[in-house]
Structure formats: C-alpha cells, structure tokens
C-alpha positions as CSV (number, residue, x, y, z in Angstrom):
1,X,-0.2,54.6,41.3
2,X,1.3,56.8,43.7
3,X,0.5,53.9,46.3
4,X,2.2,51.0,44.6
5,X,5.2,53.4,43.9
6,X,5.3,53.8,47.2
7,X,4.8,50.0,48.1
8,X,7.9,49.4,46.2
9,X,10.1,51.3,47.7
10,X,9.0,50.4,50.9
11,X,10.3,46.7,49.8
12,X,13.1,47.5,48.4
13,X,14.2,49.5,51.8
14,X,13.2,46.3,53.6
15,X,15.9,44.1,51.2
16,X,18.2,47.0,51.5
17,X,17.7,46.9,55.1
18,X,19.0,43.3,55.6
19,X,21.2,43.0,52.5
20,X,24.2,41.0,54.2
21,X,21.2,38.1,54.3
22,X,20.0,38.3,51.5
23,X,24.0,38.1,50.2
24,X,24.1,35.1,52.3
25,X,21.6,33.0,51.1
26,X,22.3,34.1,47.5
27,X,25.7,32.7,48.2
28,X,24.5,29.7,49.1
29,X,22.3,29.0,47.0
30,X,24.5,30.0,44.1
31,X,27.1,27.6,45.4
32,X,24.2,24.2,46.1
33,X,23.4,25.0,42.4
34,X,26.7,25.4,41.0
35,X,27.4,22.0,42.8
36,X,24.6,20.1,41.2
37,X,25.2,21.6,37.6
38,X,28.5,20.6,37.9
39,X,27.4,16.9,39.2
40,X,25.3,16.5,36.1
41,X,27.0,14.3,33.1
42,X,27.8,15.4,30.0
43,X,25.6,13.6,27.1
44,X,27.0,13.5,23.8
45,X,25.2,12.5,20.8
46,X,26.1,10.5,17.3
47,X,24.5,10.9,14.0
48,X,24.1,8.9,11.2
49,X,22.2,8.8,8.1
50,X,21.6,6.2,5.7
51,X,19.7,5.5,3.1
52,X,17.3,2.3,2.2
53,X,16.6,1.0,-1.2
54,X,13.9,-1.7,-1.3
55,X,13.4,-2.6,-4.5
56,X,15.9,-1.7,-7.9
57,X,14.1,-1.3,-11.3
58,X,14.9,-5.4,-12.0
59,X,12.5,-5.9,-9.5
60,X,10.1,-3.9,-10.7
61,X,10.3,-4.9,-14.3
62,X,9.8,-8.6,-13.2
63,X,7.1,-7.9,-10.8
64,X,8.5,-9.3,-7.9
65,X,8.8,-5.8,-5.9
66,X,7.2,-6.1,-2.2
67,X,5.1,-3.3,-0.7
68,X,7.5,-0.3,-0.1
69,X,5.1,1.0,2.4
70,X,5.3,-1.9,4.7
71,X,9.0,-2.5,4.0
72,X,9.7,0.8,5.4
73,X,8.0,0.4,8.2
74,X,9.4,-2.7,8.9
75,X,12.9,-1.1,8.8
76,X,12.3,1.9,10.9
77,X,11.1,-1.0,14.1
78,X,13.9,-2.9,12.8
79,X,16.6,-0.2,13.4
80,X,15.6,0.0,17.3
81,X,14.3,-3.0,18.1
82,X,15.1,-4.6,21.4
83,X,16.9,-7.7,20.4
84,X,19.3,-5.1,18.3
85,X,19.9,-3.1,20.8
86,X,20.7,-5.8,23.3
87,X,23.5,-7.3,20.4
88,X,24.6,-3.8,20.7
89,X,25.0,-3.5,24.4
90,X,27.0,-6.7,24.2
91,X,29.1,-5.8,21.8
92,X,30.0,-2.0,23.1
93,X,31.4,-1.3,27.0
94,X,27.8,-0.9,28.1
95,X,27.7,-4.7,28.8
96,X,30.4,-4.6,30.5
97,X,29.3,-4.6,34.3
98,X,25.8,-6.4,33.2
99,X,25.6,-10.0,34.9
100,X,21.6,-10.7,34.9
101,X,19.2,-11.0,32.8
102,X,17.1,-8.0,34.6
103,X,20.1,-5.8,34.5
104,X,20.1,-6.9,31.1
105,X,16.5,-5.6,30.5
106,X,17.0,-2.0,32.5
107,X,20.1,-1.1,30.1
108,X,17.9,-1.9,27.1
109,X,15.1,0.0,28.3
110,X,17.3,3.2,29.2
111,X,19.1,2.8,26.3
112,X,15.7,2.7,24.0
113,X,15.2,6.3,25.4
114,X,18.8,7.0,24.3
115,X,18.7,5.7,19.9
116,X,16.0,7.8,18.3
117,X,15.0,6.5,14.5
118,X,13.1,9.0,12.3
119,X,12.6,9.6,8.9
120,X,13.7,12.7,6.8
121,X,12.5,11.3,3.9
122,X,10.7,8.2,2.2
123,X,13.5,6.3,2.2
124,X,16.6,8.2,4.7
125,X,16.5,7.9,8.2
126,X,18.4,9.3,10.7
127,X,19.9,7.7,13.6
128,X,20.9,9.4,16.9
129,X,22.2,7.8,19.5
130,X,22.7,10.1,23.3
131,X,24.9,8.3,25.6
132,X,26.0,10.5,28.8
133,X,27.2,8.0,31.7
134,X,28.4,9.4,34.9
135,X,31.2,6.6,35.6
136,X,32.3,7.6,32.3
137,X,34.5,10.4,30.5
138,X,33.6,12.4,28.6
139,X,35.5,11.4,25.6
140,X,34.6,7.6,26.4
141,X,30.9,9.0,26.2
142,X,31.7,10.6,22.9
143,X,33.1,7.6,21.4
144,X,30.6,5.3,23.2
145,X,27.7,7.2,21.4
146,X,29.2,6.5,17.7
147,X,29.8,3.2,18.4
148,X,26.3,2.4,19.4
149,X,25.4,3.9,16.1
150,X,27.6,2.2,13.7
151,X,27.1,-1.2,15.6
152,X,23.4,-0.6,14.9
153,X,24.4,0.1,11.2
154,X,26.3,-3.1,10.8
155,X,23.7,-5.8,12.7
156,X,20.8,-4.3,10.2
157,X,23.1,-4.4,6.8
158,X,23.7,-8.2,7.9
159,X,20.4,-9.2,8.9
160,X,18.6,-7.7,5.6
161,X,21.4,-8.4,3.6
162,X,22.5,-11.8,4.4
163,X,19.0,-12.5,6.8
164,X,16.7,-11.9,3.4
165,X,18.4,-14.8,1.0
166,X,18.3,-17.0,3.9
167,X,14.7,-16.0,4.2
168,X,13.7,-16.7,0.6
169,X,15.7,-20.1,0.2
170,X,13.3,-20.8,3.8
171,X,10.1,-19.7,1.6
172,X,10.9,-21.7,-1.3
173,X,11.8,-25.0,0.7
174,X,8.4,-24.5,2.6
175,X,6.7,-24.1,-1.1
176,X,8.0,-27.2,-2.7
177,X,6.7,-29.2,0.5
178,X,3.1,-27.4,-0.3
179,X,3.3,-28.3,-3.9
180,X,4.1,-31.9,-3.2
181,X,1.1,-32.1,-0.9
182,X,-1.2,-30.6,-3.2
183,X,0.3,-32.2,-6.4
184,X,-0.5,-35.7,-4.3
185,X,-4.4,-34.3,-3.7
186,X,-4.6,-33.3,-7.4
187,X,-3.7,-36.2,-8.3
188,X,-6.3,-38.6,-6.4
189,X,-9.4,-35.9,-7.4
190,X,-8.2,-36.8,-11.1
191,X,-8.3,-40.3,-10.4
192,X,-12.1,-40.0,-9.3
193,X,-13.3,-37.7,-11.5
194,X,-11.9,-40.0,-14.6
195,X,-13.8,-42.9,-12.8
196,X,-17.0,-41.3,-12.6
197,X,-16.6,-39.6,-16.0
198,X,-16.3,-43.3,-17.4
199,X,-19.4,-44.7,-15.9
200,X,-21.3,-41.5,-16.2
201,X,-20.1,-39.7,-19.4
202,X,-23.3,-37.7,-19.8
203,X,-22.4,-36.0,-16.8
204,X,-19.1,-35.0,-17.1
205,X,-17.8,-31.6,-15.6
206,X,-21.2,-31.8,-13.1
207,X,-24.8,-30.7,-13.7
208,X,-23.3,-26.8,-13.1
209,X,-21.3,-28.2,-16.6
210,X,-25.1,-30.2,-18.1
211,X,-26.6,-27.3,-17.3
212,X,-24.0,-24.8,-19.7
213,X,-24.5,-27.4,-22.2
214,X,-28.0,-27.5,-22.5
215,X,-27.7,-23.7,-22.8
216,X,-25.5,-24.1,-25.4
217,X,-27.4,-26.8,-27.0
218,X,-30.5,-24.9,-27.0
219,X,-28.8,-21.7,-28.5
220,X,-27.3,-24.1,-31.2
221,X,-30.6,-25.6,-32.1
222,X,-32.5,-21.9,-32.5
223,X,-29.5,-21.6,-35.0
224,X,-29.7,-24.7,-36.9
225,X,-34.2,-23.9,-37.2
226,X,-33.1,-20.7,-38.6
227,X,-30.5,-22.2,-40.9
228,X,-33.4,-24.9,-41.9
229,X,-36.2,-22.3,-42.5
230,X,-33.9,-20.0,-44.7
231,X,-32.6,-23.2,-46.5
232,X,-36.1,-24.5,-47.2
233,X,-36.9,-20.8,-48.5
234,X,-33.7,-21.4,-51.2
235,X,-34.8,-24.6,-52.0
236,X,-38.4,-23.0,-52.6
237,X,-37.2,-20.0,-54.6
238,X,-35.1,-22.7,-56.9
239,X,-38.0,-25.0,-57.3
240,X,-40.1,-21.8,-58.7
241,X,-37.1,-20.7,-61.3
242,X,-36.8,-24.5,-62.2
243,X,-40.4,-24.5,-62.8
244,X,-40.9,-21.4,-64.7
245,X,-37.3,-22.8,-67.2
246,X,-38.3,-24.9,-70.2
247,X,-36.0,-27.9,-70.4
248,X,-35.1,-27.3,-74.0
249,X,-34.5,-24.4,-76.2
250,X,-36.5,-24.1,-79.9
251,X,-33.9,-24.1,-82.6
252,X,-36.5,-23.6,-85.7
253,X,-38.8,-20.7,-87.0
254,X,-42.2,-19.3,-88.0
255,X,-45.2,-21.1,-86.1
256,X,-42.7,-23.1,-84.3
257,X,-41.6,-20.4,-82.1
258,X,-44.7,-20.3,-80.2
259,X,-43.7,-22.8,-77.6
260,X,-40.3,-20.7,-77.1
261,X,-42.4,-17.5,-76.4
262,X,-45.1,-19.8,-74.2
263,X,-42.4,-21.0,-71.8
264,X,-41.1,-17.1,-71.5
265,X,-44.4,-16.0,-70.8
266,X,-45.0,-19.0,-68.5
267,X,-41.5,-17.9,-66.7
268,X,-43.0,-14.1,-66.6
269,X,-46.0,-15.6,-65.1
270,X,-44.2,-17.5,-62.4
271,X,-41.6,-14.6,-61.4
272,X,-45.0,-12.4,-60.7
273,X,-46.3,-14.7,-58.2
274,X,-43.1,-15.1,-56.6
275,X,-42.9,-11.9,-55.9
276,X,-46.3,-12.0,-54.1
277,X,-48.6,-10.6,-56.9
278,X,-52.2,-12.2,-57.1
279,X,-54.3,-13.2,-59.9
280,X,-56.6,-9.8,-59.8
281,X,-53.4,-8.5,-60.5
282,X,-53.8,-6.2,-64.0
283,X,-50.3,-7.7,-65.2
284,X,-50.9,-11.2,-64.0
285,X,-54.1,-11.1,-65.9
286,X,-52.2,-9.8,-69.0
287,X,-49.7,-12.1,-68.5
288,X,-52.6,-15.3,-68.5
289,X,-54.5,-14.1,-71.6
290,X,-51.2,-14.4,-73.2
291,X,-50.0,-17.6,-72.3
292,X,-53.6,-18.5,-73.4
293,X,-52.9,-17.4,-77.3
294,X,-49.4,-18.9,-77.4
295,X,-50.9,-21.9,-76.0
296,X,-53.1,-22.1,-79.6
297,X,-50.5,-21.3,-81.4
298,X,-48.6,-23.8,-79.9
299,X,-51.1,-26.8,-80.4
300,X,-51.1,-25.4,-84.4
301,X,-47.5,-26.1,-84.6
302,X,-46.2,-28.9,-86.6
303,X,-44.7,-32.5,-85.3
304,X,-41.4,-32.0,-86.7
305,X,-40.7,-29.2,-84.8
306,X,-37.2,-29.4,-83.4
307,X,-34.8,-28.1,-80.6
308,X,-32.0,-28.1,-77.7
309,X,-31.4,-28.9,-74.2
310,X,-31.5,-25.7,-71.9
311,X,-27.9,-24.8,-69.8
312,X,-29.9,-22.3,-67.3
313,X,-32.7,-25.7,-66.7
314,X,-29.2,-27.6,-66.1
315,X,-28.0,-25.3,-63.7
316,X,-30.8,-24.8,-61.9
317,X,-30.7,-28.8,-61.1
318,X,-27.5,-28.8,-60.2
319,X,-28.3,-25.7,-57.3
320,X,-31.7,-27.5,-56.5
321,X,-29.6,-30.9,-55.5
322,X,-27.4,-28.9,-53.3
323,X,-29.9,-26.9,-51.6
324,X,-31.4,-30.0,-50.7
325,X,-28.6,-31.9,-49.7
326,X,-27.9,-28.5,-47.5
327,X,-32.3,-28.7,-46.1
328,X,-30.9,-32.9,-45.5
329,X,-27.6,-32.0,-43.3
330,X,-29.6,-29.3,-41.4
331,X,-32.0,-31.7,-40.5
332,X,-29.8,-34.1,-39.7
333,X,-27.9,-31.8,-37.0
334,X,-31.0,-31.1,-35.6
335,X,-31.9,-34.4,-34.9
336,X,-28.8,-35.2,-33.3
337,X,-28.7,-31.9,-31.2
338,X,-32.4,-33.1,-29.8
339,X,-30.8,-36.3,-29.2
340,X,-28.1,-35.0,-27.0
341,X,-30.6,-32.5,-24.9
342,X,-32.7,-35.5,-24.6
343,X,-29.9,-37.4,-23.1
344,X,-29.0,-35.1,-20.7
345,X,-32.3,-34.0,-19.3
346,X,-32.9,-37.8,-19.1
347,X,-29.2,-38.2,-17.4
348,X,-30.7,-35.4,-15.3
349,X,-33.9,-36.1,-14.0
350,X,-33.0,-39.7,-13.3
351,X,-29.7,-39.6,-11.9
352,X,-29.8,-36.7,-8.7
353,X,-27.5,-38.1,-6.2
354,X,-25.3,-38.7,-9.5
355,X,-25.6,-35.6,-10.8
356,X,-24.8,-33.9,-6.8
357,X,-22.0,-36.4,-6.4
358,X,-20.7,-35.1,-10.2
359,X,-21.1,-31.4,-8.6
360,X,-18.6,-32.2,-5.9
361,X,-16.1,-34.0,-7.9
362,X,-16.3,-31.4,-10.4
363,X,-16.2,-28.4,-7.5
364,X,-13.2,-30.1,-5.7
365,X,-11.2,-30.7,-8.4
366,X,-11.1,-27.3,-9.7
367,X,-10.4,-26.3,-6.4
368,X,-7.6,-28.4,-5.6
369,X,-6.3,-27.4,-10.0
370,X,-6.7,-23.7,-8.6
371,X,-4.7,-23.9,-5.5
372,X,-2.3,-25.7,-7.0
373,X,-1.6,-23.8,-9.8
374,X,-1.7,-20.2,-7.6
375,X,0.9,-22.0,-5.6
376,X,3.1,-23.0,-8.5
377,X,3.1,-19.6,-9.4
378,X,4.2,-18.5,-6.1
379,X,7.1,-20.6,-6.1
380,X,8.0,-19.6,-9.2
381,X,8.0,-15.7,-8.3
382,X,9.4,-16.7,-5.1
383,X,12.7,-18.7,-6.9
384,X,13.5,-15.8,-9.2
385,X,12.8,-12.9,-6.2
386,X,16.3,-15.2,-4.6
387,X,18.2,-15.6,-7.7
388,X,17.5,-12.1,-8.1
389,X,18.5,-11.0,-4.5
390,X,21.8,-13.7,-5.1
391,X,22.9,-12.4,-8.2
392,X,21.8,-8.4,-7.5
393,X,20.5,-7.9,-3.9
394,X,17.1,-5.5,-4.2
395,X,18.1,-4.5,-0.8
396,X,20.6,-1.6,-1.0
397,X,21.7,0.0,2.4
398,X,23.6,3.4,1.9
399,X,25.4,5.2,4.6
400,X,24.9,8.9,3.1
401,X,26.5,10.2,6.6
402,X,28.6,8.0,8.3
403,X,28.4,8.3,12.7
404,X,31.5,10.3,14.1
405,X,32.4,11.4,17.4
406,X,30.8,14.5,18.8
407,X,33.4,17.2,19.8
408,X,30.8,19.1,21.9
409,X,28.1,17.7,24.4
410,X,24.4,17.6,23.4
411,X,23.3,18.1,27.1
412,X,22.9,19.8,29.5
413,X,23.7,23.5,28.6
414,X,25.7,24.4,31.4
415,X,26.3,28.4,30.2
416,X,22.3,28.6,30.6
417,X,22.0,26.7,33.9
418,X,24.7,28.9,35.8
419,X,23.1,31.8,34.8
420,X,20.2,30.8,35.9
421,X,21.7,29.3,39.3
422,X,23.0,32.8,39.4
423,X,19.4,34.3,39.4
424,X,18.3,32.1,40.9
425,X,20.5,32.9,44.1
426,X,20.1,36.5,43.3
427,X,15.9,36.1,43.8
428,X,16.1,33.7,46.7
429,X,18.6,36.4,48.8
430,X,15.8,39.4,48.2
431,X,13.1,37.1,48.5
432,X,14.6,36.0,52.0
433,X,15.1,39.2,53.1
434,X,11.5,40.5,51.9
435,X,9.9,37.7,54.2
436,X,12.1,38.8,56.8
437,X,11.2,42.7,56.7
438,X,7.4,41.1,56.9
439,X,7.8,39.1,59.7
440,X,9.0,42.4,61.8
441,X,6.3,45.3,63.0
442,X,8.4,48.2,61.7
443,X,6.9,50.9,59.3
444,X,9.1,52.4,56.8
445,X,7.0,55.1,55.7
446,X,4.9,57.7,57.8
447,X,2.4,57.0,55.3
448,X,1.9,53.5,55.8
449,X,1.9,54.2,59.5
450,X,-0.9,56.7,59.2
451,X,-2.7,54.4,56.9
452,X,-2.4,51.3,59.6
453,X,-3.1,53.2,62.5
454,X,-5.6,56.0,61.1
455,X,-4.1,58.0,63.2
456,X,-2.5,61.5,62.0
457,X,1.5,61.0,62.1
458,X,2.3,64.7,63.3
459,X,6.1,64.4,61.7
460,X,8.9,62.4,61.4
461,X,12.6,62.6,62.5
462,X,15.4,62.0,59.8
463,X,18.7,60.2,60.6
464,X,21.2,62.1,60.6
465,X,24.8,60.2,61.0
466,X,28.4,61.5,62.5
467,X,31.3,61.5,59.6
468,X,32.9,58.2,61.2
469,X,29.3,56.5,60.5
470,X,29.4,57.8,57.6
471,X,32.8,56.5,56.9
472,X,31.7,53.2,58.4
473,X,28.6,52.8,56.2
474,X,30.7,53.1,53.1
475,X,32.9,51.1,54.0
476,X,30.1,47.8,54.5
477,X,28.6,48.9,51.2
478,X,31.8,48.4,49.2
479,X,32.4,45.3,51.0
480,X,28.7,44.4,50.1
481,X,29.7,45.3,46.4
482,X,33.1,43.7,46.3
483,X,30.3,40.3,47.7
484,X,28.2,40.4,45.4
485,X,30.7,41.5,42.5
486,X,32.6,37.9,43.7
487,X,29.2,36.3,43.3
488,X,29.2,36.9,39.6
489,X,32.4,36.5,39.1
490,X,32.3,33.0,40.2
491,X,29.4,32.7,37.7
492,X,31.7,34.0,35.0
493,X,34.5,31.9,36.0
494,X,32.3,28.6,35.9
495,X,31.5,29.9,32.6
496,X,35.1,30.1,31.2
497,X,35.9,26.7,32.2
498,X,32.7,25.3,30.9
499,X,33.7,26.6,27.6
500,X,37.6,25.5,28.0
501,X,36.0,22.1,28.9
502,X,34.2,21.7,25.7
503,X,37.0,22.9,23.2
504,X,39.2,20.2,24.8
505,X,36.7,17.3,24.3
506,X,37.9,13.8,22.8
C-alpha cells in the first residue's frame, strides 16, 4: 500500500511539475471541443398520436369486418412507407434543392431514419418525426419537423379514406367480370348434362349418384320385406280369429244352444294354438273332448233351429280385405323397387364409358355451380362492405394528439457534452504532462532511486527558496489558478448561453 501511495504522489509531482502544459493542452482541447459541439445542429422532434379504428360494430354485425391483425399491420408500413415519405418531401422545404432522382432517394433514405412509427397500443400509434438540418434554423427545423408529421397524417387519412371506396368499387367491377365468365361456363355444363340426362336418364347425377341410389334402394327394399312379413303375420293372425268366429249367432233355446257353445269352444280352441300351445297340451286336450260332446249335442239338435248373422265375423272380413290389400301394395312396391335396382345395375355394367363420361359431367358441373355461387356470394359481401364504407366509412382515423412545434431540441445535449469537453481537456492536460515526466530520467523520490539503482541513497538535500522566490512561486500559482479558474468559466458561460438559446426557440 505504502508503495502505490507513494507511486501516486510521485505522479502527481510529475503533473504538478509541468502544470503550465498540462494548462495548455487542456485549453486546447477544451476550445477544439467546444468548437465541434457548437458546430453540431440542433434536432428537434414532433409528436403525434392518432388513433385507428378498422372496423365499427355495423361491420361486425353484418360480417363483413377484415382481419384487424393484418389491417394493423398494414397501417403501421403504411405510415412510413417510401412512396409517403417521398409525397412528403415534395410537399415540405426538404424538396426544395432536390433535382435527381438519386438525390431524391438519399433524402428518403435519411429521412426514414428521421419518422419513427410505433405502437402504444392495439390500435394508437405514435408518430415522431426528428429533423435537425445544418443549413437550417433552428426554428425552421422546429416547424419543419411538425410539418413532416401532419403531412404524413393527411396523405394516410386520404389514401384509406378516399383510397378504400375506390378500392372496393375496383373489387366489385373485377367480380361482376368473374361472374359473367362463370355464369357463361355454368351455363354450357347445364346444357350437356340436360343432353346426356335425356339419352341416358338411368344415369343421371353420375354413377357416384347410381351408386347412392342403389344404397338407398337397397335400404328401401329391407324396409318394404319387413313391412311384407309383419303384414303377412296380420293377415295370418285375422285369418285365425275369422276362423275361430261362427258366421251367425243362435237366437233359440234348450238343445239348440249347442252349436252356439260348439263354435265358442271351437274359438277357445283356436286362440290356444295361436298362442303356440300343442295338442299334448292338458287344456288343449280339455278343450277337444269338449268340442267332441257339443259336437253330439249338436247333430241331436232339431232342423228348425234358427238364428242371426254375426257383427264381430263382419268385422273381421272387412280388416281381412284390408290387410290383404295392404300384403298386395307391399308387394307391389317391391316389385317395382327390384325393377329400378335392376335397371341401374344393368345401366351399369353395360354402359362404363357412359357411366365415366356421366361422372365428369356430373363432377364439372357441381364444380363450376360451387364456384359460382362462392363467387356470388363474394360479390354480394363485397357490394354492401362499399355501401357500407359510402354511407358510414369503417375506417375511422382519430388524431388523439395533434403534432406541434417543439420549443426545445431533442438533440444533442449540449449542457452534458461541454462538461464533458471540459473533462475531457482537464484528463488530456495531466495525462500530457504524466507522459512527459516519463519520458525524462529524473527520480522524485529517494525511494524510488534506491529501488532503481539498489544502491543505498545516503540522504537527500531539501530546497530551500529566498523570499523573492517565494514571492515569485505564488505569484505563477495564482496565475495558474486564475487559468484554469477561466477554463471553467468558459465551460459555464457556454452553459448559460446554451440554456438562453433554448428558452428563445421558435
């Protein structure tokens, strides 16, 4: 520690030494730097924000909104695109003294690194535009900056305002030239599907189309068999009521009821086996030996035994025609749905070419029918997204802050860079004057000597000074102080007429 301490002061000796040069150079470079500071332009800097509505809830209720995502990317390379910014350097004093087409294309690159477009939010950006030009003033640089901004402001509300209805009446023009085309294509596939439909009528819609059918056939045809079996099982179940029902009902009494009681018993019988009993049956057995005594009793009954037609035996015919009229239609339907599959698998297997050539009409058509109407459509939207944007623009362009004129410049900050100029000077004087006390073979210290040499130093003398040297020395060091006190207050100075400067801006 002791070492470095000692290392230290030995440098600072060596700046003290040769202070008037390291005054000198600080001067100097002090005043080179204050120069160039001074030399730089002012750049002052406009702000603006605005805000962008795509679409408004109209829009949106009728489906015809666009893709906000996209839109507001589209607006952000809108805002600073080059063919803008060119419109604006013609229209501002920036294309004044701009004759060629390459002079043209340096001031809109330099003035792309001026406008800066970003986003605060979804849909506000912020527009800054920097202008600092050194043939300029700075208040013409101040006003030159806001009116790049609001020029950029008014060539994007005309081109999105005005630019979109010109774009959709575009749209639609190009649609109804579409349509026609298509309409015209439509037309001739319908012309040749109706002519092959009329030679080949089996075949309409395409095997694809056959093919459904016979699907649909066949599904039909398991449906009309199990309409047919249950109706045969009706007509079945009739048949055995109609035979178990006598056809007239006994009207007298004593041995003449037997017949009555043979035809119930008879009916008894039937109803059993109906219900799937068989003869070994203990009641179906009970049930026969009965019928067999009323059956005696029967034969003993007299000839003028009388009686009356039966309703239930009417009724039963009546519901035995219809079911058979119903087993008679069902049969019929499923003769003329074999018919038809017959047909077409005939139509089928003997016709291929036909039945690819039916394919391709069919396939085209729909095609061409599909196009057309997703095109129709389209128009459609696209007619009522311009009477929508005529009547009630879904384009809105806000200006929340509108650009005014900077009263103070963005860049550079010229209290910070004389300062620093200042220290600057200040380090490049001692460092000078360090290099200096290097370059020389002189030991300030007996201790460094020793240590150089290693050689004992057996003492040292001290300087000892008359009162006029004395007198002498202070006098240089106050007129070192009053130099380097002027040094700073230059600084200081530059400082207060930086800031006197900036309060009296535009």
């Amino acid at each position: 520690m002791g070492e470095v301490f000692e290392e230290l002061r030995a440098a600072l000796y060596q700046v003290w030494n040769r202070r008037w040069i390291a005054l000198a150079v600080a001067w100097g470079v002090c005043v080179l730097g204050w120069l160039v500071v001074a030399l730089i332009p002012n750049s002052y800097e406009s702000k603006a924000r605005v805000y962008v509505q795509i679409d408004d809830v109209l829009s949106e209720q009728l489906d015809i909104s666009g893709d906000g995502e996209k839109e507001i990317t589209r607006v952000r390379q809108t805002l600073a695109s080059a063919v803008n910014l060119e419109k604006v350097i013609r229209a501002t004093t920036l294309g004044d003294d701009i004759a060629t087409v390459s002079e043209m294309q340096g001031a809109i690159t330099s003035l792309t690194e001026d406008v800066i477009v970003s986003s605060e939010q979804e849909n506000l950006f912020e527009l800054t535009a920097t202008i600092g030009k050194s043939d300029l003033t700075d208040a013409q640089n101040a006003k030159l900056s806001q009116d790049v901004v609001q020029k950029l402001i008014d060539i994007f509300r005309e081109q999105n305002i005005a630019g979109n209805r010109g774009e959709v009446a575009g749209t639609i023009v190009f649609l109804d030239r579409q349509l026609e085309q298509r309409k015209q294509e439509l037309e001739a596939a319908e012309q040749r599907r109706l002519a092959f439909e009329s030679q080949y009528p089996d075949l309409i819609g395409g095997t694809d189309t056959v093919s459904s059918r016979l699907q649909t056939l066949r599904t039909e045809m398991r449906g009309v068999d199990a309409d047919i079996a249950a109706a045969q099982s009706a007509l079945a179940a009739i048949n055995g009521q109609l035979a178990g029902t006598p056809r007239t009902i006994a009207s007298g009494g004593g041995e003449g009821g037997a017949r009555g009681a043979l035809i119930q018993a008879q009916s008894q019988l039937s109803a059993m086996r109906s219900r799937g009993l068989t003869d070994s049956h203990p009641d179906i057995q009970s049930t026969q030996r009965q019928i067999g005594l009323l059956e005696r009793q029967a034969r003993n009954e007299g000839e003028g035994f009388s009686g009356q037609a039966n309703p239930a035996y009417t009724s039963l015919i009546a519901i035995r025609a219809e079911r058979q009229a119903n087993v008679s239609a069902l049969s019929a339907r499923k003769a003329a749905l074999q018919s038809d599959m017959s047909g077409m698998i005939a139509a089928q297997a003997q016709e291929p070419e036909v039945g690819a050539e039916a394919n391709r009409i069919s396939r085209d058509y729909e095609v061409l029918k599909t196009n057309y109407d997703e095109l129709l459509q389209d128009r459609e939207e696209m007619r009522l997204r311009g009477q929508v944007e005529t009547e009630r623009s879904a384009f809105k362009f806000e200006v929340v802050d509108p650009p005014t004129i900077p009263r103070q410049p963005a860049a550079p900050n010229r209290p910070i860079l004389l300062l620093g100029v200042l220290f600057v000077g200040l380090a490049a004087g001692a460092g000078v004057a360090f290099v200096l006390g290097q370059l020389k073979s002189a030991f300030t210290t007996a201790d460094r000597l020793e240590r150089t040499l290693d050689l004992p130093v057996v003492g040292t003398i001290s300087r000892s000074m008359t009162k006029a040297r004395e007198a002498h020395a202070r006098k240089r060091f106050k007129q070192f102080a009053a130099g380097l006190g002027a040094l700073g207050g230059v600084c200081f100075l530059l400082l207060a007429v930086e800031f006197i400067q900036v309060g009296t801006v535009a």
